[in-house]
Structure formats: C-alpha cells, structure tokens
BATORDREN-335208 format. One record per atom (N, C-alpha, C, CB): residue number from 1; atom name; x, z, y. Coordinates in nm, 2 decimals, padded with zeros to 4 digits. Atoms other than C-alpha are relative to their C-alpha. Glycine has a CB too. Example, Ala and Ser with C-alpha at 12.3 -4.5 7.8 and 13.67 -1.06 7.14 Angstrom:
BATORDREN-335208
{1,N,{00.09,00.00,-00.12}}
{1,CA,{01.23,00.78,-00.45}}
{1,C,{00.09,00.00,00.12}}
{1,CB,{-00.10,00.12,00.00}}
{2,N,{-00.09,00.00,-00.11}}
{2,CA,{01.37,00.71,-00.11}}
{2,C,{-00.08,00.08,00.11}}
{2,CB,{00.04,-00.14,00.05}}
END
This chain:
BATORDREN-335208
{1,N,{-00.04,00.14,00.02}}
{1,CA,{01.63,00.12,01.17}}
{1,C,{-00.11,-00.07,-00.08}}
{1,CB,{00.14,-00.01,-00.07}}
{2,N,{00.08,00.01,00.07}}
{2,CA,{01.40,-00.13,01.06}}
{2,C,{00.04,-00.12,-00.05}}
{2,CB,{-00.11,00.01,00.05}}
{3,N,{-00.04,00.15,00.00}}
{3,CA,{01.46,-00.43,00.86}}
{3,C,{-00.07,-00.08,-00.10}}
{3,CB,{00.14,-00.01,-00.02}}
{4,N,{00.12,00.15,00.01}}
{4,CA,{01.22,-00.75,00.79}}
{4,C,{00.01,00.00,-00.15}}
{4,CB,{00.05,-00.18,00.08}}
{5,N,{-00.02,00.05,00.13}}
{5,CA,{01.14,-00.80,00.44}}
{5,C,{-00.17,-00.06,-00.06}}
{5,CB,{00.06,00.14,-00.09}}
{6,N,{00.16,00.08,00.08}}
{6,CA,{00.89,-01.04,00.22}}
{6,C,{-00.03,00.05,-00.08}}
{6,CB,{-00.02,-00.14,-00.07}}
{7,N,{00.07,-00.14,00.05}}
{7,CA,{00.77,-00.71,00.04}}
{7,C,{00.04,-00.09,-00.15}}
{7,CB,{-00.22,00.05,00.05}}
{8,N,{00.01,00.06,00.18}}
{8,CA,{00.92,-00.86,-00.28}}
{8,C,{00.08,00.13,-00.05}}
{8,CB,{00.09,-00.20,-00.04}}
{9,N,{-00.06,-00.07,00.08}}
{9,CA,{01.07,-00.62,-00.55}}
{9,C,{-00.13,00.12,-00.07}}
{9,CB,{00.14,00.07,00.10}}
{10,N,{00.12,-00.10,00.05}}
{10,CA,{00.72,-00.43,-00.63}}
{10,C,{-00.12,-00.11,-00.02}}
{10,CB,{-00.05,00.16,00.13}}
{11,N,{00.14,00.04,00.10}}
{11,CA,{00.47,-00.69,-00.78}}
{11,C,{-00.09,00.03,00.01}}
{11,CB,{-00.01,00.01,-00.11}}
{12,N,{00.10,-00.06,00.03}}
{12,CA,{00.23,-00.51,-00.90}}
{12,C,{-00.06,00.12,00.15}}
{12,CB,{00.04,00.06,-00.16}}
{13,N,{00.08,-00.13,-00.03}}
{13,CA,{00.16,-00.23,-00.60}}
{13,C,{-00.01,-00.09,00.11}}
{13,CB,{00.06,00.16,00.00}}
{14,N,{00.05,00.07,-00.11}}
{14,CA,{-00.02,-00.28,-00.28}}
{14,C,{00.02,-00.01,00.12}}
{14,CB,{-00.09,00.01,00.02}}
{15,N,{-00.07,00.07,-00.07}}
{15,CA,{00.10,-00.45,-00.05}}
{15,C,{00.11,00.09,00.17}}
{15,CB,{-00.12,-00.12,00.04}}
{16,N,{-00.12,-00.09,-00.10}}
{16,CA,{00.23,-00.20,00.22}}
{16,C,{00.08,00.09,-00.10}}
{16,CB,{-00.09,00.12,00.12}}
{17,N,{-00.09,-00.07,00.10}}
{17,CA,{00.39,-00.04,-00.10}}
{17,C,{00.10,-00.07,00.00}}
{17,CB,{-00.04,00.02,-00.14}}
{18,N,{-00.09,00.11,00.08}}
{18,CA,{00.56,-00.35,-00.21}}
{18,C,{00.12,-00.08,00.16}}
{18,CB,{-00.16,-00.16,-00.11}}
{19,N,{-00.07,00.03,-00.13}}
{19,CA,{00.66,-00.42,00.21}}
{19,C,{00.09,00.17,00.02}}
{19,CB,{-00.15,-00.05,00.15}}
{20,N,{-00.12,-00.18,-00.06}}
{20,CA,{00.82,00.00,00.21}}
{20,C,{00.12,-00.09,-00.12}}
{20,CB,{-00.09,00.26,-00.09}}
{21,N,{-00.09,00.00,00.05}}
{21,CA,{00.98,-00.06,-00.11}}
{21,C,{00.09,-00.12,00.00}}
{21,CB,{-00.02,00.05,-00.09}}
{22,N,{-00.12,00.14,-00.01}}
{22,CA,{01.15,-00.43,-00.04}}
{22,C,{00.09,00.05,00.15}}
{22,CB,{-00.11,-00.20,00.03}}
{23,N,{-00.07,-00.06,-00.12}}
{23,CA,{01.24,-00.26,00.31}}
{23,C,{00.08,00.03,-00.06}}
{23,CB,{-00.05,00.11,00.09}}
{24,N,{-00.06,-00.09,00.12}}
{24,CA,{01.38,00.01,00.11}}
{24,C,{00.16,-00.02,-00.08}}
{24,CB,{-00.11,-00.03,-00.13}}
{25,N,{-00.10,00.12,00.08}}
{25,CA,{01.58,-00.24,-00.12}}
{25,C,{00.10,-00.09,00.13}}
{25,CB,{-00.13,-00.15,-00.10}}
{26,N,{-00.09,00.05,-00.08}}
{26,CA,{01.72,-00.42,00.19}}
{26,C,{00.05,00.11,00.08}}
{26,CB,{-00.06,-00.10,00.08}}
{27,N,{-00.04,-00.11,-00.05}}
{27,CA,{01.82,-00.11,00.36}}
{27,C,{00.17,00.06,-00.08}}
{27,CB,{-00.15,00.09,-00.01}}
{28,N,{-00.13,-00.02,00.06}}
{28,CA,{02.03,-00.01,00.07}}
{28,C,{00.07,-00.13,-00.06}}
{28,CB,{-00.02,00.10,-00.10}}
{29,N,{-00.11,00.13,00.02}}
{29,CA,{02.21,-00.37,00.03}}
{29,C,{00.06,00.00,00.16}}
{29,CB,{-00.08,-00.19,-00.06}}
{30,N,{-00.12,00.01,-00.11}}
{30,CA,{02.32,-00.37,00.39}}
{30,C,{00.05,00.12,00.00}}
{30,CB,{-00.04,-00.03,00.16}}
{31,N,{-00.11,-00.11,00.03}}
{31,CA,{02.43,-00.01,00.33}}
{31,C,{00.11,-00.07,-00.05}}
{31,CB,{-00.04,00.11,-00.10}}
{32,N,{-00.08,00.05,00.10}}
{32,CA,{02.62,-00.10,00.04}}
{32,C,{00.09,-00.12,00.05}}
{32,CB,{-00.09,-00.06,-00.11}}
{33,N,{-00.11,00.12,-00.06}}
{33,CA,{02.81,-00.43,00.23}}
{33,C,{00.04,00.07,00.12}}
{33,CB,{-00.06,-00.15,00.04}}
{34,N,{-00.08,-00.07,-00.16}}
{34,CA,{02.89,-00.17,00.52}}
{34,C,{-00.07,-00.10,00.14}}
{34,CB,{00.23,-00.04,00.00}}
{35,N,{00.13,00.03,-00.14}}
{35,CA,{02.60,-00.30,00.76}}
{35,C,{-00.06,00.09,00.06}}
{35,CB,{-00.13,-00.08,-00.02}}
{36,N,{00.09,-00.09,-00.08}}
{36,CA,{02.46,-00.01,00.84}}
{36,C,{00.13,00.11,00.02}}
{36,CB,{-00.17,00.07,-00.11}}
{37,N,{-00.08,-00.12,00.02}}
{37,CA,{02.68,00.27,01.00}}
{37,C,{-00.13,00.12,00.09}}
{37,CB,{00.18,-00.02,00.09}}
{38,N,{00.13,-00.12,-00.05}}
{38,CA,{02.49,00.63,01.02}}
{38,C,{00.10,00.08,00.00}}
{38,CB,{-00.15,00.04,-00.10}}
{39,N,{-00.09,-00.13,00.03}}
{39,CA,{02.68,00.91,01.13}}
{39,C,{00.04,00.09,-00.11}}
{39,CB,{-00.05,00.07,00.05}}
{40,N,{00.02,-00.10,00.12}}
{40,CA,{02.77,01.13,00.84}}
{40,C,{-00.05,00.16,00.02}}
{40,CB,{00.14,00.01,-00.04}}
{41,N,{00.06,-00.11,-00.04}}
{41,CA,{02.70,01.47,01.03}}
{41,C,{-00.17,-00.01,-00.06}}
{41,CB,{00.02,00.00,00.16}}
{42,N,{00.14,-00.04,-00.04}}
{42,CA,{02.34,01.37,01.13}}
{42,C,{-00.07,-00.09,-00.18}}
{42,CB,{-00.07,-00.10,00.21}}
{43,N,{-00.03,00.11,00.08}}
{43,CA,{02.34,01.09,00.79}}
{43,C,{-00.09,00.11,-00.12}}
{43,CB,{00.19,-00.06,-00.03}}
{44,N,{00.03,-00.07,00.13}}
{44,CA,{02.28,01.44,00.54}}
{44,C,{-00.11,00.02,00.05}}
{44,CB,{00.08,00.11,-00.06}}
{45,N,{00.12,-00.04,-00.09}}
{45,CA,{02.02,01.58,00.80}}
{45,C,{-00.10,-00.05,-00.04}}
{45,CB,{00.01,-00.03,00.12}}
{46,N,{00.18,00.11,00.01}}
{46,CA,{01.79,01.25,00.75}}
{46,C,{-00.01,00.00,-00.13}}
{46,CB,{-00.02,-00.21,00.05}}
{47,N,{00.02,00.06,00.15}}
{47,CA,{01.86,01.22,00.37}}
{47,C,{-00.10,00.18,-00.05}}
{47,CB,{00.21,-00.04,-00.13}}
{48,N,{00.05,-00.11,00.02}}
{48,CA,{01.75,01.59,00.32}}
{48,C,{-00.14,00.02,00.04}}
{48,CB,{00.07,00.07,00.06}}
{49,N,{00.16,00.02,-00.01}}
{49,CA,{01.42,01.57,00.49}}
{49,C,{-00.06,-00.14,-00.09}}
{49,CB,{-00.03,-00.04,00.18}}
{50,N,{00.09,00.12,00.07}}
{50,CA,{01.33,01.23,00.32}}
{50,C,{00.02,00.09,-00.15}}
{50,CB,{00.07,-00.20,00.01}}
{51,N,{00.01,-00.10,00.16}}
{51,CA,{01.44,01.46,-00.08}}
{51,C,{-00.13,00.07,00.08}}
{51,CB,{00.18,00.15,-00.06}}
{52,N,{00.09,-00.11,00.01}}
{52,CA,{01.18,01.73,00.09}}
{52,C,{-00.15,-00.08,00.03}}
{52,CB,{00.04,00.12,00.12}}
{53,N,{00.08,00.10,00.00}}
{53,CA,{00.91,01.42,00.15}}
{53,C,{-00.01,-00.01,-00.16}}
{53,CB,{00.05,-00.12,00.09}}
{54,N,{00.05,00.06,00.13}}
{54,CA,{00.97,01.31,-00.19}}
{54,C,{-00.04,00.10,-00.11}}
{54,CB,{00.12,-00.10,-00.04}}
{55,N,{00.09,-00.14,00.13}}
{55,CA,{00.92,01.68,-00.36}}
{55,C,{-00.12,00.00,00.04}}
{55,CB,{00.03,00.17,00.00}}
{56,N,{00.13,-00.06,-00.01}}
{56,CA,{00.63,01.74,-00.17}}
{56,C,{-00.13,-00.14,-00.07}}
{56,CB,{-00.02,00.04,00.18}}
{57,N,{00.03,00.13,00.04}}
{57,CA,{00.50,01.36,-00.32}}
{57,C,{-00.03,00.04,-00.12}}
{57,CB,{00.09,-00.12,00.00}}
{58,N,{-00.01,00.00,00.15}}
{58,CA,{00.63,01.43,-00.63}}
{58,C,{-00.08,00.15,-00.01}}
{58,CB,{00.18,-00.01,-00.07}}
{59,N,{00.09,-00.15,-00.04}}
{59,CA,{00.38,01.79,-00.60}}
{59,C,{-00.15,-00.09,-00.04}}
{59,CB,{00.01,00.08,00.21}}
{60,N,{00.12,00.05,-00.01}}
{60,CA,{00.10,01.57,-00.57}}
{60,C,{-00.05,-00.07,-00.14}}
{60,CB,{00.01,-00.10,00.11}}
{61,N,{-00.03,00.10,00.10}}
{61,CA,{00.16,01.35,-00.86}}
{61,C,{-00.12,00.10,-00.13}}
{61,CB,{00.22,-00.01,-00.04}}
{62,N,{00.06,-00.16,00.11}}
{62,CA,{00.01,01.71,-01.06}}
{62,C,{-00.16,-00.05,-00.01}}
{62,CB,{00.01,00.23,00.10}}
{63,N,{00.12,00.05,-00.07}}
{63,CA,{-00.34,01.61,-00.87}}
{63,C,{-00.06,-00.14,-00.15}}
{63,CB,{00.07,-00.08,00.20}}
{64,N,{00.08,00.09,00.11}}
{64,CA,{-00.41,01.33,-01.12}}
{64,C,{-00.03,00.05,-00.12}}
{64,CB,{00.05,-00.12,-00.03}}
{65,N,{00.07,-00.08,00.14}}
{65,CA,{-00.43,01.52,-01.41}}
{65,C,{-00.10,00.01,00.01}}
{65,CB,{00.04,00.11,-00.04}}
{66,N,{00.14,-00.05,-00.01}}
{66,CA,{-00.76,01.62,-01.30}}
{66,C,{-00.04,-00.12,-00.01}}
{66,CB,{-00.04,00.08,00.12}}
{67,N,{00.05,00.14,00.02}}
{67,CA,{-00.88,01.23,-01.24}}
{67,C,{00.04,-00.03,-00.15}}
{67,CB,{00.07,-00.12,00.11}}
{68,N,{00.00,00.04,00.15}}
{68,CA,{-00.73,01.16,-01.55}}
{68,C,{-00.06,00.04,-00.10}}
{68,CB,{00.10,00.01,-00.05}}
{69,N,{00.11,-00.05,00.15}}
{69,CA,{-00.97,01.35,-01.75}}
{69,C,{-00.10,-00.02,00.04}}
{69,CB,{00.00,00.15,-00.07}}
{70,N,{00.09,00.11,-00.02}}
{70,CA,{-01.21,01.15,-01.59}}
{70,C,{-00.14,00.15,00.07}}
{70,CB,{-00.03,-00.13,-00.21}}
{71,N,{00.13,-00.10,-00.11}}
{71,CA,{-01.50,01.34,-01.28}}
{71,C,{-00.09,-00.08,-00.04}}
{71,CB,{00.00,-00.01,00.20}}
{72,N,{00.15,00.02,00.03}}
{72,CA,{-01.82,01.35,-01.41}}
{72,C,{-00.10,00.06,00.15}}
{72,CB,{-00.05,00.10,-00.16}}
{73,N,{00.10,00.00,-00.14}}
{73,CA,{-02.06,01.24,-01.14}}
{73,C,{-00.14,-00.05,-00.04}}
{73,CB,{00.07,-00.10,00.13}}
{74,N,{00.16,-00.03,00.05}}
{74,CA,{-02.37,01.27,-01.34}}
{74,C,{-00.02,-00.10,-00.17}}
{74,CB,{-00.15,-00.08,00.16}}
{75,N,{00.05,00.07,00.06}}
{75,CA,{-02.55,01.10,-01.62}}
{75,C,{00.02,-00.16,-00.01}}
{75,CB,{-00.09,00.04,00.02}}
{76,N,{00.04,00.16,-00.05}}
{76,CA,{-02.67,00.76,-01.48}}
{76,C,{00.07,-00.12,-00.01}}
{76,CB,{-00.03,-00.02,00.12}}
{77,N,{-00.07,00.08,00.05}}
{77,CA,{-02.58,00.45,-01.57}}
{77,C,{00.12,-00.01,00.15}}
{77,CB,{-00.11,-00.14,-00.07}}
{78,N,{-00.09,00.00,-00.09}}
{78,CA,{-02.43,00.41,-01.22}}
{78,C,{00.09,00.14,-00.02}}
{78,CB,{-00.07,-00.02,00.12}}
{79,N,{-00.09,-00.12,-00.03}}
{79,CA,{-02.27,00.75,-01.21}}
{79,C,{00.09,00.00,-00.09}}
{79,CB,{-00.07,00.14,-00.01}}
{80,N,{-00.08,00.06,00.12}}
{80,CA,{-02.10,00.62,-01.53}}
{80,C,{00.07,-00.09,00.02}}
{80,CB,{-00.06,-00.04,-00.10}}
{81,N,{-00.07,00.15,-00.05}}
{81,CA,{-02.01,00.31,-01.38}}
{81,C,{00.09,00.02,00.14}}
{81,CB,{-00.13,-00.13,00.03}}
{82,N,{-00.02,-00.05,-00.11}}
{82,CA,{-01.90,00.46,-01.06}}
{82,C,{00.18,00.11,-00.06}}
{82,CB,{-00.17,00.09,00.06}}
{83,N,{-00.06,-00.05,00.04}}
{83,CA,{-01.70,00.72,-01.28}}
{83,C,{00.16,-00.06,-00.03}}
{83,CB,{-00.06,00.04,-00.06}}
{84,N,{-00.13,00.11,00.06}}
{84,CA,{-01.47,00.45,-01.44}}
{84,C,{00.09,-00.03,00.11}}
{84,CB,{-00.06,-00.17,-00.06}}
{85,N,{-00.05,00.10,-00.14}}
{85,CA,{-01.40,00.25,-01.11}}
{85,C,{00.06,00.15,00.06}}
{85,CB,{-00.15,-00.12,00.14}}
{86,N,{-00.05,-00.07,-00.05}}
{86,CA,{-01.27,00.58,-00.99}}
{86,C,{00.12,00.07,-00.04}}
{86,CB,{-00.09,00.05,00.02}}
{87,N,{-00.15,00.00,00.09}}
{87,CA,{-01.03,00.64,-01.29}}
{87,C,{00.02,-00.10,00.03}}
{87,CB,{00.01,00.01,-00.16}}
{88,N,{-00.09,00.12,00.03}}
{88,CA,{-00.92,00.27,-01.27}}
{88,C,{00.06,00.01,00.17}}
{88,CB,{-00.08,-00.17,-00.06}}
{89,N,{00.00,00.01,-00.12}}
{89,CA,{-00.90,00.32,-00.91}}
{89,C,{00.19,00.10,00.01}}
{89,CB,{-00.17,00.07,00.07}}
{90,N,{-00.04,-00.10,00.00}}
{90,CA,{-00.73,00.66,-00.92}}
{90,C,{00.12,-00.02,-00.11}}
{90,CB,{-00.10,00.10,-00.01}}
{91,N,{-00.09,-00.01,00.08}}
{91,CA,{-00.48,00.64,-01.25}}
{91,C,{00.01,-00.10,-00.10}}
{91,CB,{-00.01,00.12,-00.04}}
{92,N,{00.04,00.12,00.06}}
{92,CA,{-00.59,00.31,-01.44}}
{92,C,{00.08,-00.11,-00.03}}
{92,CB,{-00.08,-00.06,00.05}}
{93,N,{-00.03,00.12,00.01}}
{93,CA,{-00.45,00.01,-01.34}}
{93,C,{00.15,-00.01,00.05}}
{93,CB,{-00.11,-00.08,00.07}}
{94,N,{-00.12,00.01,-00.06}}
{94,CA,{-00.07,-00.10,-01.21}}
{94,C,{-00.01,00.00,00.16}}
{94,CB,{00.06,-00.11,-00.06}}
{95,N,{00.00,-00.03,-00.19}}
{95,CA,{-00.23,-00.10,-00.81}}
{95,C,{-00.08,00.14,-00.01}}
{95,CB,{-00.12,-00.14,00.14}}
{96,N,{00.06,-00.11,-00.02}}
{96,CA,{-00.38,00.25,-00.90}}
{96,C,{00.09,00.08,00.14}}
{96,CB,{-00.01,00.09,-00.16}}
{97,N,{-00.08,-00.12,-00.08}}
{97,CA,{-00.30,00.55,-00.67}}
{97,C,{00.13,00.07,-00.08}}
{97,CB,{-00.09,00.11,00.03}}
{98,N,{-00.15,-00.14,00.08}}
{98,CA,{-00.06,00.73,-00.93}}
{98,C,{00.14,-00.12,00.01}}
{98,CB,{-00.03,00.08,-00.26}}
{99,N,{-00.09,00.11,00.00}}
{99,CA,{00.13,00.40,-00.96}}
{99,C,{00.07,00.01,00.14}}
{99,CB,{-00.07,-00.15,-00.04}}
{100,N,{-00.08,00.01,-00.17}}
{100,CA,{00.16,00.36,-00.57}}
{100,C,{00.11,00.10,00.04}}
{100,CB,{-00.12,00.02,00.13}}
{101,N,{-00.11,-00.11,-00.04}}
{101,CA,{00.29,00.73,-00.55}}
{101,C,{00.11,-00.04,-00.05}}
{101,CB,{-00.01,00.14,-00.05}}
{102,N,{-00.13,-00.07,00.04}}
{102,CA,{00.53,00.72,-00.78}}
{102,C,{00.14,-00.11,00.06}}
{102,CB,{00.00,00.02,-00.20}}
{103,N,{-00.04,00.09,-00.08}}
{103,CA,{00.65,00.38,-00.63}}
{103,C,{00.07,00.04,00.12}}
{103,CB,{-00.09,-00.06,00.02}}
{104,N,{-00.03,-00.09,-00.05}}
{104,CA,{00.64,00.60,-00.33}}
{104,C,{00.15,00.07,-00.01}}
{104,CB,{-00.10,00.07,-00.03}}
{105,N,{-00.12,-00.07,00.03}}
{105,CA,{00.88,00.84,-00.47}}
{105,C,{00.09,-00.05,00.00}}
{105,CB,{00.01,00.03,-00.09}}
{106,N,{-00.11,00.07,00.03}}
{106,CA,{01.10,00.58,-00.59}}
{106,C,{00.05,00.02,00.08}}
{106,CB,{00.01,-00.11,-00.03}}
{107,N,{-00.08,00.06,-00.12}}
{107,CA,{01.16,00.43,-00.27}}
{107,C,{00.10,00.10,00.10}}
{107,CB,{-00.13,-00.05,00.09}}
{108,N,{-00.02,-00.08,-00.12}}
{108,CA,{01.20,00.77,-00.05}}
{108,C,{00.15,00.01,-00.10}}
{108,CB,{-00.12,00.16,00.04}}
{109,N,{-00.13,-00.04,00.05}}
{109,CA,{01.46,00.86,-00.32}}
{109,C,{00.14,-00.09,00.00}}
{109,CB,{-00.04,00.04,-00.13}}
{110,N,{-00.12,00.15,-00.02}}
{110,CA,{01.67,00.49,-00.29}}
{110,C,{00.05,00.01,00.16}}
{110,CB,{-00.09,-00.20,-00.02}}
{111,N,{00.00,-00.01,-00.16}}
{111,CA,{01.60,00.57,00.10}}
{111,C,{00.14,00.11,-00.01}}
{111,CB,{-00.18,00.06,00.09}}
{112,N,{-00.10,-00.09,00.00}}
{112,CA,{01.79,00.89,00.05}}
{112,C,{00.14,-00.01,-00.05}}
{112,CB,{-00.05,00.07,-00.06}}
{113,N,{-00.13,00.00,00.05}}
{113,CA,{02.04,00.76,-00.17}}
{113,C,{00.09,-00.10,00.11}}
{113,CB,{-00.02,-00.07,-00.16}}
{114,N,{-00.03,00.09,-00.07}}
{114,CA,{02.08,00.46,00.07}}
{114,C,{00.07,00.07,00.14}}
{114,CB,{-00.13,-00.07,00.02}}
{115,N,{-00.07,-00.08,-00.07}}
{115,CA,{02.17,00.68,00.35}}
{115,C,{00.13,00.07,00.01}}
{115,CB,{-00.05,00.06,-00.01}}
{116,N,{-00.11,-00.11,00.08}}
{116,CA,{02.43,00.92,00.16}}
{116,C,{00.11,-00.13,00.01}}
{116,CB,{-00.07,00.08,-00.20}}
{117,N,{-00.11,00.11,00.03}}
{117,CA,{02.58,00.59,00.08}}
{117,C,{00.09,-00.04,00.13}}
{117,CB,{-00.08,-00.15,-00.06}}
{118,N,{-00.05,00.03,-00.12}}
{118,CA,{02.59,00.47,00.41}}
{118,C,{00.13,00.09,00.08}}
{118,CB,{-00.11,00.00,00.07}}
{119,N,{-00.08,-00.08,-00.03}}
{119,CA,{02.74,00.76,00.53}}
{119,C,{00.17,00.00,-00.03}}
{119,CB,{-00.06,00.08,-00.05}}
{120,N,{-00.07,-00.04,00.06}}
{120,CA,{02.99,00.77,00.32}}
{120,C,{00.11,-00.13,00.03}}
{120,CB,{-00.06,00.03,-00.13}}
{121,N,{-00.10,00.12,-00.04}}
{121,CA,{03.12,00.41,00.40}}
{121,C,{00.03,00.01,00.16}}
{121,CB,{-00.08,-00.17,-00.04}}
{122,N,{-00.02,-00.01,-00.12}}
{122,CA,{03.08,00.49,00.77}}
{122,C,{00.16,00.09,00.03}}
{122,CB,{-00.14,00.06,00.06}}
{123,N,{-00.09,-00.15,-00.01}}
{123,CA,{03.33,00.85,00.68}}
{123,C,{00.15,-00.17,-00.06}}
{123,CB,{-00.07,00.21,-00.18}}
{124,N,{-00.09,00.03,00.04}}
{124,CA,{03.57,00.58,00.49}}
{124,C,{-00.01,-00.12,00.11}}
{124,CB,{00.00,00.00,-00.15}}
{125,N,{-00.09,00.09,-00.09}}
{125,CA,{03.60,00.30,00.73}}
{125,C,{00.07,00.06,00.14}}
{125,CB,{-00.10,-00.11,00.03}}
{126,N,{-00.06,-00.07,-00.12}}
{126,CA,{03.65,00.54,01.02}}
{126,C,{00.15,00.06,-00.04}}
{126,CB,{-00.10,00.13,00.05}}
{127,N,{-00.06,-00.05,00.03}}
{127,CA,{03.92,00.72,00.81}}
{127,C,{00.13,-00.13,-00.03}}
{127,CB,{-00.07,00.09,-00.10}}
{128,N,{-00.10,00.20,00.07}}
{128,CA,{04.09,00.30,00.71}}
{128,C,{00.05,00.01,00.19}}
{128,CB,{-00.17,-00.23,-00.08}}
{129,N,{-00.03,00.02,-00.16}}
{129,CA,{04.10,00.29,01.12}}
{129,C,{00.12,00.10,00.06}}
{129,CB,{-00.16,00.04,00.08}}
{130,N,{-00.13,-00.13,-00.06}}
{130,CA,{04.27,00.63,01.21}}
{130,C,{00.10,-00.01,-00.08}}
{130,CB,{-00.04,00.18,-00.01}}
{131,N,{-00.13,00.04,00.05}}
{131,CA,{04.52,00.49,00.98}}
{131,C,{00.05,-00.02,00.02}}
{131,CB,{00.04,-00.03,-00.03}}
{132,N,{-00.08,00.11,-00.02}}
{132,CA,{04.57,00.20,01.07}}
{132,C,{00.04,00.02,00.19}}
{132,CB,{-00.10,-00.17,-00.06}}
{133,N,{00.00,-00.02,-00.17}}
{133,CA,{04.56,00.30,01.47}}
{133,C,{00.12,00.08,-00.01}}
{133,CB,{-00.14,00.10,00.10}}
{134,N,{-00.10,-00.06,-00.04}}
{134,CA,{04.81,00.59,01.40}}
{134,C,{00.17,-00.11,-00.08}}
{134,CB,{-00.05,00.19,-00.07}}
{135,N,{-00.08,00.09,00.04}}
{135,CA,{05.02,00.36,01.21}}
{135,C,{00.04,-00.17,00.07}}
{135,CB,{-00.06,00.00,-00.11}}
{136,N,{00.01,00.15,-00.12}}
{136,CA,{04.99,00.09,01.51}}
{136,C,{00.08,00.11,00.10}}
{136,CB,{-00.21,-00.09,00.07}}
{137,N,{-00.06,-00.12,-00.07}}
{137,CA,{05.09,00.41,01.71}}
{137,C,{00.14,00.04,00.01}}
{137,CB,{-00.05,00.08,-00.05}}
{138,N,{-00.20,-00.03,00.05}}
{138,CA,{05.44,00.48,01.52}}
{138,C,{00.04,-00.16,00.03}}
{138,CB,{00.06,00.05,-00.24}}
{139,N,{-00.11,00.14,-00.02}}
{139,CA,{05.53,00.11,01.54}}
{139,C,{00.05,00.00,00.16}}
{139,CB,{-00.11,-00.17,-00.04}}
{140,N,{-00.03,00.02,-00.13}}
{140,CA,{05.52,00.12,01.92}}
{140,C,{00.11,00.07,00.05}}
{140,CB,{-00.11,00.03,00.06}}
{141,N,{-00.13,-00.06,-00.01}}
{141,CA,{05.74,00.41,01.93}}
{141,C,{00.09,-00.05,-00.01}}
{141,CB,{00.02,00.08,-00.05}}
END
C-alpha cells in the first residue's frame, strides 16, 4: 500500500527520509481510524520481516563508531579538510548518515507497529460483524 505524503514530520533529514517517514506517519493514522484492513494471519508475517530489517539497521548503526573517531586520510591540508567533511557527512550534522539511519529505524519500527495495529482493528471489526450477523440471524428465526 502506498500512500501520498508532503514528506513532512522529519525536518531535518533528507528528503527521501523525511518522504518514508511522513509515508510512515500516514500509514499509521489510517491504521489507527480503521482505513487500512490487513489480514491478521499474513499482518504478523509483514511486521516480522520489517523488526528483522530494522535489527539488521540497527547492526549497522555500530559502523559509525569507527567514523566517529574521525579516518585519517593523511597529513595535508586537504586530507584534513576532506577528513572533517567526511565526519560531518558521516555522523556530524542533523542530515548526517547516522541521523538518516536511525530515522530509518524509527520509521520501520512505527511501520511495524502500524501493521500490528491494523491488524488488530481488522480481527476486532470482523469479530463486531459475526455478532451482529449472528445476532441478525436469531432475530429471523
């Protein structure tokens, strides 16, 4: 399912970040108002692979530690200047890469939650129905 969004709710990250996680964010508000129905069977299936997306993310996250103590790529004044732009790049600034991941993360994990939810309103309106049907059922008798 895909649904349209003006990448608002992430500010600071870049711009296909800030277009996942406003997806993301609209995804779980039509959950939440019972707009989205997802099977509950297949519902745990997709949330489960998106948690094993977001460990293997959150794995990665380790990876900057190494940028963060800053790659020496020589002497020179460039190789110095080059160095920086590669921390600010890498773990620096609020559009760095560690920022984007963890953004990343967020999202997969709202995705997941968003799902579960769904589910869950799909299991309870089906369960309001077989009620009200078997209870439309006895009246006829």
């Amino acid at each position: 399912m895909h649904i349209e969004s003006d990448g608002g709710g992430a500010g600071s990250a870049f711009p296909s970040t800030a277009k996942m996680t406003g997806s993301v964010a609209a995804f779980g508000a039509a959950a939440a108002a019972g707009k989205v129905s997802i099977d509950p069977e297949s519902a745990e299936s997709m949330a489960a692979k998106i948690d094993a997306i977001a460990v293997r993310a959150n794995k990665r996250l380790d990876k900057f530690e190494l940028l963060e103590q800053g790659v020496r790529l020589g002497s020179s004044p460039v190789a110095l200047t080059m160095a920086e732009q590669d921390l600010a790049t890498a773990v620096g600034t609020p559009t760095s890469a560690k920022e984007n991941l963890v953004l990343y993360i967020k999202a997969l994990e709202d995705l997941a939650a968003a799902i579960r939810a769904s589910a869950r309103n799909t299991q309870g309106r089906d369960a309001e129905n077989a009620t009200r049907l078997t209870e439309i059922g006895d009246d006829l008798v």
